[in-house]
N, C-alpha and C positions, 0 to 999 in steps of 0.2 A: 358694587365695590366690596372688597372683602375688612375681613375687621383688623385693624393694626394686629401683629402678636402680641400675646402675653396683656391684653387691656385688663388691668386690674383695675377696679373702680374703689380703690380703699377708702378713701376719702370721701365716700357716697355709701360706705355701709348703713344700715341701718333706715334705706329709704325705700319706699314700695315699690315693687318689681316693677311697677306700669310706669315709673316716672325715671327710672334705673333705665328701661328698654326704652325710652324716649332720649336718655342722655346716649344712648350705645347708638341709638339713630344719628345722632349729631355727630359723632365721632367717625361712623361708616360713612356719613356721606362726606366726611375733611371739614364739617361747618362748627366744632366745639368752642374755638379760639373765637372765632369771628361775632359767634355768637355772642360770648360775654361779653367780648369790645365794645363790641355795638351797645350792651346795655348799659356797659360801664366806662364808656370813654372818655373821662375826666381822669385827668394824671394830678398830682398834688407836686405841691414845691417842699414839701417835709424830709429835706434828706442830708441835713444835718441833726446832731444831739442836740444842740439848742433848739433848734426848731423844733424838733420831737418834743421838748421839754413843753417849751410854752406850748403847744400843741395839747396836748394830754393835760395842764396844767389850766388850758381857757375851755376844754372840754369840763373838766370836775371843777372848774369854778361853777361852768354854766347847770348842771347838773348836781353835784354833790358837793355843797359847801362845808356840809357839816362832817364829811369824811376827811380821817389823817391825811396830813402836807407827805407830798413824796419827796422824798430825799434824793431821788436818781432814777431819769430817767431815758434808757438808752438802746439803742439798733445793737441785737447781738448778732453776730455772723454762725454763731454754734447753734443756735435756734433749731432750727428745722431739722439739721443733720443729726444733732447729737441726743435730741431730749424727744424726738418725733413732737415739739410743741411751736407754735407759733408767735407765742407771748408765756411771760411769764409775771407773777407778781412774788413778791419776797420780802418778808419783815426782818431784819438783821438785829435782833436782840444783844443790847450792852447795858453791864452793870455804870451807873454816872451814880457815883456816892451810895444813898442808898434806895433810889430807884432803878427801876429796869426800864430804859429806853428802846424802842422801837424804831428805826431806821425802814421806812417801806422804797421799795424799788418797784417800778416797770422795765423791763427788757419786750423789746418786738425783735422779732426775726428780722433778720438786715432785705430779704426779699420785698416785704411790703417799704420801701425805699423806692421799688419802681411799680409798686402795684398801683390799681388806681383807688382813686380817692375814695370812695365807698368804704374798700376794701382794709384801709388804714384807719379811718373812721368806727368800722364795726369791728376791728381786732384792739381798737383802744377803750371804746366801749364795754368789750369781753374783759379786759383786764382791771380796767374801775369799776368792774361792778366786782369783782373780787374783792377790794377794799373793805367792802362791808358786808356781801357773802359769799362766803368758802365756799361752798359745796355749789354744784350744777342742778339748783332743785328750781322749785315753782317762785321764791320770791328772787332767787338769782335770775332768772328769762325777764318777769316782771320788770325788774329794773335795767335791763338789758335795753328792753322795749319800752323804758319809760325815756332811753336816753335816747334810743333810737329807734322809731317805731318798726320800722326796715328792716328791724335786726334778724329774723328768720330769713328772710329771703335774700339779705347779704349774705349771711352763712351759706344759706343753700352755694348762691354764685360764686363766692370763694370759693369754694370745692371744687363747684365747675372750673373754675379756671387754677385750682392747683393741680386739678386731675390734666387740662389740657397743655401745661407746662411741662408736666413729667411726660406726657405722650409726645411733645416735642424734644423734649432732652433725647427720648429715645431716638429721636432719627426721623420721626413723623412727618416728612416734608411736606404733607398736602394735608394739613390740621385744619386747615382755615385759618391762618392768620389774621385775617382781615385785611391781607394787603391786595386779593384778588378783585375786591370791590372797592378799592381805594378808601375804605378805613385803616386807621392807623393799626401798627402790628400790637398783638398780644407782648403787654411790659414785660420786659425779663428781670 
């Protein structure tokens, strides 16, 4: 079977060629989509803002008490397209007399709305552990993984399955959805 045109694996830079040419195997034989359903086929009910709220809200109860209350938090549909980001986190500094107040938000990309549950899980994880470290170093993963022990290998599958979205938007009609084997289709 030949390789889709133009497979950009962007979303998988930065990984060893041997496990890169293992995901291009997946993709030439139509099996990428089906793959990840299979690993991830729990859909979540989180697809209102309230729910997102208390969501992200009973996660850093259960995890991070002593981290700042968030002020707002919401499914943005700009997300993905406009910022290349999937979450975001944001502190909105106002002067109240004569302190400076802090207003912190979460925004997720409106996609993880139909993503599966893992996958909503480990990008809310990524954005609370921002609460208390900014930068992407060794204590930011740590906490990452102290909320989620999973959290590497849900990132990894996220990838896979946002790399096997965009090769379906392309046209890729024989991805593997998972509907050949009467697993459910890859969430849109």
């Amino acid at each position: 079977m030949s390789t889709p045109a133009c497979v950009d694996l962007k979303y998988l830079h930065g990984y060893p060629p041997a496990l890169l040419a293992q995901v291009q195997g997946l993709i030439d034989a139509g099996r990428l989509a089906g793959a990840v359903a299979q690993r991830h086929p729990e859909a979540h009910a989180v697809r209102t803002e309230r729910a997102l709220y208390d969501y992200v809200c009973e996660l850093k109860a259960r995890h991070m008490k002593s981290a700042p209350p968030l002020a707002k938090v919401a499914y943005d549909p700009h997300l993905h397209v406009l910022k290349n980001a999937l979450g975001t986190h944001t502190a909105v500094s106002r002067v109240q007399g004569t302190q400076l107040k802090a207003k912190r938000e979460i925004r997720i990309a409106v996609l993880f709305k139909e993503a599966p549950a893992d996958f909503l899980r480990m990008i809310v994880v990524h954005e609370l552990a921002h609460l208390k470290e900014r930068e992407h170093g060794k204590a930011f993963y740590a906490l990452c993984r102290y909320m989620e022990p999973d959290y590497h290998q849900l990132e990894f599958d996220l990838r896979l399955w946002l790399t096997a979205r965009e090769l379906e938007d392309r046209g890729g009609a024989s991805l593997g959805t998972g509907q050949e084997n009467g697993r459910r289709p890859l969430p849109r």
